[in-house]
N, C-alpha and C positions, 0 to 999 in steps of 0.2 A: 567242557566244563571250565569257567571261568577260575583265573587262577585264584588264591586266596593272599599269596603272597602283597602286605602295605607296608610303608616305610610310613615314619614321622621325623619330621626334625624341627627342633625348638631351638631360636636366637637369645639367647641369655647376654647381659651387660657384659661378660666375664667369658663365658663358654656356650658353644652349640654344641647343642646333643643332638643323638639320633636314636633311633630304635629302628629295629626293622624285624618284622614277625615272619618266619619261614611260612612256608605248606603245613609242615607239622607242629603248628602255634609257637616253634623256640621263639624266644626272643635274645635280636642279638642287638647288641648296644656300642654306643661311640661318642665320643668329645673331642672338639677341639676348640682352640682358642679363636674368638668372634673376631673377624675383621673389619676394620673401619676406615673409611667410612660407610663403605660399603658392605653389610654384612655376607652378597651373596659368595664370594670367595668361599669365605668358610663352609657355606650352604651346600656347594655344589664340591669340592674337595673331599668334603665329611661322607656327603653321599654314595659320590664316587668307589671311595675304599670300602664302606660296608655292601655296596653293591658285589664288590668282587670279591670279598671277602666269604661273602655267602653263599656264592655262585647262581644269585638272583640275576634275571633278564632283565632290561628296562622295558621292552616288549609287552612281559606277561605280567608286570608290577599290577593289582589290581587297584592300588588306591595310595594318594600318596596326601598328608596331611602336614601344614606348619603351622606355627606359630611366630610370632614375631616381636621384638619393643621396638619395632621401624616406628611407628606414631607417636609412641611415648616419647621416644629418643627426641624426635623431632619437635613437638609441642614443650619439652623442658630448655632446648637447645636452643627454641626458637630459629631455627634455621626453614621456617619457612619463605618463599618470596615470592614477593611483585599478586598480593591476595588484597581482595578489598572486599566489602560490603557495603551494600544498596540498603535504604530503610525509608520507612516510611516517613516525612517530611515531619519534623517536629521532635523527632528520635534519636536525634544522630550522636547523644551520650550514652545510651542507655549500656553500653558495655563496661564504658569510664562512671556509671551512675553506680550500677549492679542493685544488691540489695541496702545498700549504706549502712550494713554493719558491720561494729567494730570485732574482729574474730576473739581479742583481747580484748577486755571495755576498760578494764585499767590500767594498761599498757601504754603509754604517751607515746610511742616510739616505734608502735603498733606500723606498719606498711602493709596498705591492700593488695591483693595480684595483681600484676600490670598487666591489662587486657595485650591479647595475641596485636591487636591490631590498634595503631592511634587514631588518633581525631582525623588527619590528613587523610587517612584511607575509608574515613566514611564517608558516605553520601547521601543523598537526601533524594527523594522523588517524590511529588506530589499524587496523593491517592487516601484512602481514609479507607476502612471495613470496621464497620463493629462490633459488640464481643458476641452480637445476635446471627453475625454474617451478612447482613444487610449494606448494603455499599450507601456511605456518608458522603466520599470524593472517589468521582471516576478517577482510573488511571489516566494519566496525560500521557497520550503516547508520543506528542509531538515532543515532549519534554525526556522520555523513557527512550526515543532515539537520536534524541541529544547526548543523552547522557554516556549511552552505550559509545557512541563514536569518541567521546573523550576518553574512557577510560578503554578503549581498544587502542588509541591514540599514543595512551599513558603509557605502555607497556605492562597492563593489568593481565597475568594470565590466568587467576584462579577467582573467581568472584562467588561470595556468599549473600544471599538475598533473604530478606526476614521484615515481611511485612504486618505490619499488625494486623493481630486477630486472622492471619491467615490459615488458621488451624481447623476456623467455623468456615471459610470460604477462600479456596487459595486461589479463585480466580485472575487474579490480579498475579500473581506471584507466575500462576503461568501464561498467563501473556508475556507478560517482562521475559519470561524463558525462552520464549518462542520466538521475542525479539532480538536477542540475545542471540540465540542460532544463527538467524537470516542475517545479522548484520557485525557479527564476530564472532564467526564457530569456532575459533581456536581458542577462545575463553570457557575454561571451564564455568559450569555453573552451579552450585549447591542450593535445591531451594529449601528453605526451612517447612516446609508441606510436606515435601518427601523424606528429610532427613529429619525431622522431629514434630511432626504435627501435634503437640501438645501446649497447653495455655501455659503460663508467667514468660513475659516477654523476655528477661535477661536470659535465664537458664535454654529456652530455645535459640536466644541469639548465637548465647556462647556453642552449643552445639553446632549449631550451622555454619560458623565462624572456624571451628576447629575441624572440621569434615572439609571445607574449603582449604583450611591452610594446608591437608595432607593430601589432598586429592592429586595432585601433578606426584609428587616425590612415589606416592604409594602405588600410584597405577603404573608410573613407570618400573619401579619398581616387582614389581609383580609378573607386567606383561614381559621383562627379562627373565623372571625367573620359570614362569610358564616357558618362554621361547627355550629357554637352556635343556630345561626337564621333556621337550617335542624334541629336541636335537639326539638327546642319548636313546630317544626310541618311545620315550612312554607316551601312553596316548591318550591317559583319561585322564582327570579333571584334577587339579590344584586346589584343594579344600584347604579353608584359611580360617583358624581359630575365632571366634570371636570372644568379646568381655564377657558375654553372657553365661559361656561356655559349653557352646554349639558351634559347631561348623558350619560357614557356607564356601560358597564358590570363589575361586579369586575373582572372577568377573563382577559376581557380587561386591565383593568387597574393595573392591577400586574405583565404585560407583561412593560407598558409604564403611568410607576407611575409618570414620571416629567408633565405625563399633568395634575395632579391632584393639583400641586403645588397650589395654589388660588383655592382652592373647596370651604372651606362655601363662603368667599367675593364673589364670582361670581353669587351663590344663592340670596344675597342681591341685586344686583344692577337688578335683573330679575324681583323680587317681586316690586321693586319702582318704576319698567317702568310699570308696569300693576298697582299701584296707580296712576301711571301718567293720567292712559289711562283712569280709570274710574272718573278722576277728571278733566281731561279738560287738560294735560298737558303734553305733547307729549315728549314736551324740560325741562331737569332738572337737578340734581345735588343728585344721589343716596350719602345717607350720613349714614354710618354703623357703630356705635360706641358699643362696645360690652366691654368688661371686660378688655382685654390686648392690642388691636387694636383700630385705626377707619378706616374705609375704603371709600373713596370716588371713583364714576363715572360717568360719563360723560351721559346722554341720550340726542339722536335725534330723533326725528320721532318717538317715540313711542320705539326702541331701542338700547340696549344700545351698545358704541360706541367698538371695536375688535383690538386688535391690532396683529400682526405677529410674535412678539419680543419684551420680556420683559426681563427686568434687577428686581433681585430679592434681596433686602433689599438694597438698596440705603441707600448711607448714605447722610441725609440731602439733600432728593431727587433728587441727581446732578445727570446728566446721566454721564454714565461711571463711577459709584461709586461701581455698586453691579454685581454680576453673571449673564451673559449673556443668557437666552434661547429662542430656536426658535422654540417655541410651540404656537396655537394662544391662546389667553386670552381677556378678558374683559379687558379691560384700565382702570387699577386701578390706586389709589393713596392710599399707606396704610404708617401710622403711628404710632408710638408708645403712642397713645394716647387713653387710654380707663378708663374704673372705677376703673381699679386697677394699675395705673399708679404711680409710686412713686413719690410722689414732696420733695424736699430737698431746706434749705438754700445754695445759692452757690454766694460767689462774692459780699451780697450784694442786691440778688433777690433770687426772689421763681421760681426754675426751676422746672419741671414736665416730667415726661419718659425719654426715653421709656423704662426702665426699668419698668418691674411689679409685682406686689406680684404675682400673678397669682388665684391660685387657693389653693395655697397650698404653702405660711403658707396665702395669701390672704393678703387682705386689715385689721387694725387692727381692725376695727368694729365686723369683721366678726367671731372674738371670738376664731380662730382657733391657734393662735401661732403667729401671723404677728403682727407687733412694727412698720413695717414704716406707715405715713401720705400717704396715698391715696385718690386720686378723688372723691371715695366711701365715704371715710371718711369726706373729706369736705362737701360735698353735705348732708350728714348726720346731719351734724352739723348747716347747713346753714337752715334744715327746709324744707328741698327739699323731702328727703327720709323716710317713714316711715318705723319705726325698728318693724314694726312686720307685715310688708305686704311685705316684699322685697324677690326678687325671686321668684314666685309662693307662698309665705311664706313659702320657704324651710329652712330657716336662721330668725335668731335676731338679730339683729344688734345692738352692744353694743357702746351706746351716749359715753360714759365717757371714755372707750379706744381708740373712736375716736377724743375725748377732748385731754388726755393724747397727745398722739403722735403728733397732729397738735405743740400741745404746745411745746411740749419738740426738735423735728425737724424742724420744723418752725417760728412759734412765737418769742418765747424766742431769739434763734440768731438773729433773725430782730428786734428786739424790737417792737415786733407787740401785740396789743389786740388778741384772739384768733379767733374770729369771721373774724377780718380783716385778718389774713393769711389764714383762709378756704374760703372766699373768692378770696383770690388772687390767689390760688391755682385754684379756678374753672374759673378763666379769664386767666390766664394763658394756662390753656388746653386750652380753646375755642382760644384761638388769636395762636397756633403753628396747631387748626387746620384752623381758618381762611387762613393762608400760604397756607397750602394742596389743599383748596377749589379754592383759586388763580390758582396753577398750574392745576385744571383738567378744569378749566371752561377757562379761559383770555387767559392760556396759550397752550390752544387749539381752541384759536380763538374764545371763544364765551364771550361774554356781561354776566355777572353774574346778571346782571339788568333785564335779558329778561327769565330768567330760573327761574324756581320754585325748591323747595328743599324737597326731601322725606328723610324725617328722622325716621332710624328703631335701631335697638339694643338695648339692655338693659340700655343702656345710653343716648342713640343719641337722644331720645323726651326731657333730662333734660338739653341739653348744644344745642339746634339746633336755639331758636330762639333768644338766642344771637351771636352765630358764625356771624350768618349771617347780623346782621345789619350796621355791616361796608362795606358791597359788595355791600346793594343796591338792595337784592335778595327781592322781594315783597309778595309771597306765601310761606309757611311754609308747608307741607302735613304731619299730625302726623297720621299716621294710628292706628286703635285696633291691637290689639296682634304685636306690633310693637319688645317687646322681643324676641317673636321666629317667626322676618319674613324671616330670613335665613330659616327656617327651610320652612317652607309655601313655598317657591320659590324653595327650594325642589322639592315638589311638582306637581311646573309648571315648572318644567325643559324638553326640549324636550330630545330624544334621539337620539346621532348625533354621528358623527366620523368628523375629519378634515384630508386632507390630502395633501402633496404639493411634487412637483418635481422642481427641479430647472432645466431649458435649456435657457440659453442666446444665444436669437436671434434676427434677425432682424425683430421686427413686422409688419411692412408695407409690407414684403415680406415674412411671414412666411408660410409655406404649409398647408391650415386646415386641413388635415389631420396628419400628425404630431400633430396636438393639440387636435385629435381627439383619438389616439393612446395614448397620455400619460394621456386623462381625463380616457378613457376605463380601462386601466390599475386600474387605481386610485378607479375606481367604485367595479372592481374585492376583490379588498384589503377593500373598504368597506362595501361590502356584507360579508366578512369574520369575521371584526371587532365587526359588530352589530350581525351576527347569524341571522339576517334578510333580505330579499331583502327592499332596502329602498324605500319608498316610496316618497320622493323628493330631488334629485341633484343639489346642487348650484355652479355654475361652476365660478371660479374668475380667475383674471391674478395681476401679480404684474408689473406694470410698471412704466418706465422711458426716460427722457428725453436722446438720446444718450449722452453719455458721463460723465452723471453723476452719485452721488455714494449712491444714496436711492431711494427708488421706493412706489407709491402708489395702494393699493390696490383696484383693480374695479373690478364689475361683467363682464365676458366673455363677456357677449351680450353687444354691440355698445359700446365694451370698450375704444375705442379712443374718445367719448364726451364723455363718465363716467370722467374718466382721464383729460382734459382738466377741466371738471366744479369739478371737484373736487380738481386739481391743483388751482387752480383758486381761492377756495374758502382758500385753506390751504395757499397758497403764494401771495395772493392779482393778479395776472395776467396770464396767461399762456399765447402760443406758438403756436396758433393753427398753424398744418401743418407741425410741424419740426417734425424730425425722432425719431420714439421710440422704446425701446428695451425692450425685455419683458426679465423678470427673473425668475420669481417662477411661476409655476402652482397648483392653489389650486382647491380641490374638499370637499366640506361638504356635506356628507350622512345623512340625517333627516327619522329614523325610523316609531320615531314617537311624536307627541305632543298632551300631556293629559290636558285636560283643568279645574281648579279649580276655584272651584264658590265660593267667599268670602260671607262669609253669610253680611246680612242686619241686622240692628238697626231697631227694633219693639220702634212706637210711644210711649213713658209713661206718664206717670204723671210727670213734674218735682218735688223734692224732694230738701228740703232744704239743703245745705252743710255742714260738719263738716269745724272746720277754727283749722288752730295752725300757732304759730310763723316761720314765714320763711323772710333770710336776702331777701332784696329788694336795693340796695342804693338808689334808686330816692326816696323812699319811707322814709331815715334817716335811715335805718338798721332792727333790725327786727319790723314787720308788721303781724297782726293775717288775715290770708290767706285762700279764700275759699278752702276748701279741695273735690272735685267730683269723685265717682267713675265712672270708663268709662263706666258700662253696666248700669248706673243708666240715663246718655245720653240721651235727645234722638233725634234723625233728626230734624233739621232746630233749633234747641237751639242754642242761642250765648253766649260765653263769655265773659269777659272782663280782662285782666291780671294788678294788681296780682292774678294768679290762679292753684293749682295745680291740675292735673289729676292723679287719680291714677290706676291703673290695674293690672295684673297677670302679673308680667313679666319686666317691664316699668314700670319710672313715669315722666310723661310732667310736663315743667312748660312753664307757659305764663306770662314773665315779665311784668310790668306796660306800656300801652300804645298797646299792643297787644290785638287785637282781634281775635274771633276766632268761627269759624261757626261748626256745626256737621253734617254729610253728614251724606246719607242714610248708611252706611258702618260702620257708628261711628267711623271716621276720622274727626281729627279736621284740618280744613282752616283755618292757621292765616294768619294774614294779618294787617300789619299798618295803 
């Protein structure tokens, strides 16, 4: 019998977590601080100790899953090199063109994203296809092994290729590939057919451009981390998170690293829709706050909400601010708001992020070399944190270096008391991300008043059940091991592939069989993907009202009422009966989906609390606070706030006037 025993472990800005599920579904959990620049130190160190810890085998490990912000890191850091892109002749702005709008229209001072790649690294080749597939200009191949030899010449090692209209006909695109092989195999190649076969030319560029910039760093990367994880004995496969929020292969994914972009955030919002489920709350507001981030999403029905195309670090969440891709994703909202966020005097106020200590030199508590005032630091200071439980108690947390710094970078320029700037400091984070929580809930059509809140990260249970009191949000869901439930959603991640064709036609008179042909296709490439035949196909179409220039996503089946009520619900009215034109063909392959049993809270005795000074304002400032561990808990116990909770990993707090129940799961329900 095959073991059942799987690990997970998630690379956080700030901290890697781990989970690791016994034989008999325990779940045992771990943190440590993320190494850079290389994050796999921490990866293989972290695993190591909960390996032996549990007295798991690497032998009989049945399945082992990560996550990672290896691509994120890299696309914000720009530390990609020596990448370039081929285009088609006449093209060669189109990523410095983009869409030419202003993300601000009244902002003079307004700056667009600066493409991954300049002018110098594009290039031009002679060839034409039209938006029908029709070829207008052969490829010049005497020109296409010109070209090649210069830029193998150059020191080119990662090249992105994105020919027009190659989405209807990527013939040309694989030629160049094939040329490409025969006459520089050590250039990687990304073609934009494979990595995003979909129509508007900038957003497939940029896609294909960013898949190339991470392709060398990510495969090697990977192919280490597989090699390490073959050394200690294990023998199955390296499942790697994607944005989507499915797993695939790491082979897969070293092929087509841009869909990894959003791997832990996507683990998060997975884990909060299964607290949803087991607490009565289908509709929510997945809330991720972790060391260098927070990450918010959207849940309906039990899950969570997908989008086809994201913009990646928006600046000041404007759309049209940040790097366009057309990969699907979970419907995030991330900001630079987490524990290790730097707050500064500026102007007159206590600003906060996104800037963050990170990990390294970290927040100044953390003893490591770090001088700025951080969120960590305040919350320390405030009575929130205890200095020798934080982390898994992998760290100390030093009071009086997080005294120092508040003081010296906030206080003193404001002329503040110290308490009141660590304070102001931890309302300030909470209110830029009240903003955040606005745009995934209101500004996606939903009532923040009708939604509940699942709040996970290392931070997210000590700033969740203030964010929320200005929206009007009435349920608070603190779950146990809320530190590492990225990692835990890990775990319950299916394993899936996404795939899409773009044909612009007319729906009402499309040939089902032509859409039969391109799903067939699409099924061929995801048996290929998984290395398995899958076991369920989700077949979707992208459509639109003729003539217009965005389209909604429905499933295939009776996609003209999907569309309608879902038009409907997103625009206040729809159109039944007028013409529609479909765009994209998507297909999702589901290999498989493993299911993880959160353990249960065993009845106890309740047990009297430790209390220490934590600030309160309603209460005049500080206030001596019950202090409860989470496994001291037990089912149907209530709270009353002021109250701190504390655990491995996390620590809740429950302001004055909040209450708060213990579910079978030793999750707390607050609620006003």
């Amino acid at each position: 019998m095959r073991s059942s025993v799987q690990v997970a472990f998630d690379v956080g800005g700030t901290f890697t977590d781990f989970v690791l599920q016994d034989a008999e579904g325990r779940l045992h959990t771990g943190k440590r601080l993320t190494t850079y620049p290389d994050p796999t130190g921490a990866c293989l160190e972290g695993l190591d100790e909960i390996m032996a810890r549990t007295g798991a085998v690497w032998p009989e490990l049945a399945r082992a899953v990560h996550g990672s912000t290896l691509g994120s890191n890299l696309v914000i850091e720009r530390k990609g090199a020596d990448v370039a892109l081929v285009t088609t002749r006449g093209f060669r702005d189109v990523l410095a063109i983009g869409r030419q709008k202003r993300y601000e229209l009244y902002d003079l001072q307004t700056e667009r994203p600066r493409p991954l790649l300049d002018r110098t690294q594009v290039h031009e080749l002679t060839e034409r296809v039209l938006a029908d597939g029709s070829v207008y200009v052969p490829l010049d191949l005497d020109e296409a092994r010109a070209l090649i030899r210069r830029l193998g010449e150059s020191g080119v090692r990662s090249l992105a290729v994105c020919f027009l209209h190659s989405y209807a006909n990527p013939a040309h695109e694989r030629r160049f590939g094939e040329l490409l092989k025969q006459l520089a195999p050590a250039v990687e190649v990304s073609l934009s057919c494979d990595v995003a076969p979909q129509f508007r030319e900038y957003e497939r560029t940029s896609t294909t451009v960013i898949n190339a910039y991470l392709v060398n760093a990510v495969r090697e990367y990977l192919r280490g981390m597989t090699g390490r994880l073959a050394e200690r004995g294990y023998g199955g496969r390296l499942f790697i998170m994607q944005s989507s929020g499915g797993a695939a292969t790491a082979e897969t994914m070293a092929d087509f690293p841009v869909r990894m972009i959003e791997s832990g955030p996507a683990a998060g919002a997975l884990i909060a829709a299964r607290y949803g489920e087991m607490t009565g709350h289908p509709d929510l507001i997945a809330f991720d706050m972790g060391g260098t981030t927070a990450k918010l999403s959207l849940i309906t029905g039990g899950r969570p909400q997908t989008v086809d195309s994201f913009e990646l670090h928006r600046v000041r969440l404007a759309p049209g601010s940040g790097l366009p891709l057309n990969v699907r994703s979970l419907d995030l909202v991330e900001i630079g708001a987490g524990g290790g966020s730097i707050a500064r005097a500026e102007l007159g106020t206590i600003q906060v992020g996104p800037e963050s200590a990170g990990s390294a030199p970290g927040p100044a508590c953390y003893g490591l070399g770090g001088s700025q005032p951080t969120v960590t630091d305040a919350n320390l200071l405030l009575g929130y944190l205890n200095p020798d439980g934080f982390a898994e108690a992998s760290l100390r947390l030093d009071l009086e270096a997080a005294r120092r710094a508040i003081a010296e970078k906030v206080a003193r320029p404001l002329g503040l008391p110290v308490e009141e700037a660590a304070w102001g400091i931890h309302a300030m984070v909470n209110l830029n991300m009240e903003l955040a929580t606005r745009v995934v809930s209101i500004e996606r059509g939903h009532d923040p008043r009708t939604l509940a809140l699942v709040a996970t990260g290392g931070s997210g249970p000590a700033h969740a059940c203030r964010l929320v009191q200005q929206l009007g949000v009435q349920t608070v869901i603190l779950p146990a091991s809320a530190g590492v439930a990225s990692a835990i959603g890990l775990l319950a991640a299916e394993v899936k592939f996404d795939l899409s064709r773009s044909r612009l036609v007319d729906f009402d008179r499309l040939d089902p069989e032509e859409a039969e042909d391109l799903y067939r296709e699409m099924e061929r490439e995801a048996e290929q993907a998984l290395g398995a035949l899958p076991a369920a196909l989700v077949r979707e179409v992208d459509l639109r009202y003729s003539g217009q220039g965005y389209e909604l996503t429905v499933p295939y089946e009776n996609a003209r009422q999907e569309f309608e009520r879902l038009y409907g619900r997103r625009y206040g009215m729809a159109s039944p009966g007028e013409a529609l034109e479909a765009t994209t063909w998507r297909l999702t392959a589901i290999a498989e989906t493993p299911h993880v049993e959160l353990p249960r809270f065993a009845p106890r005795e309740a047990r009297p609390p430790q209390r220490r000074p934590a600030y309160f304002p309603e209460c005049g400032g500080f206030t001596e606070t019950p202090v409860h561990p989470r496994h001291q808990l037990s089912p149907g116990q209530e709270l009353e706030g002021p109250v701190v909770v504390e655990e491995h990993g996390s620590t809740t707090v429950l302001p004055p006037g909040v209450r708060a129940r213990v579910d079978s799961y030793g999750s707390l329900l607050a609620r006003w």
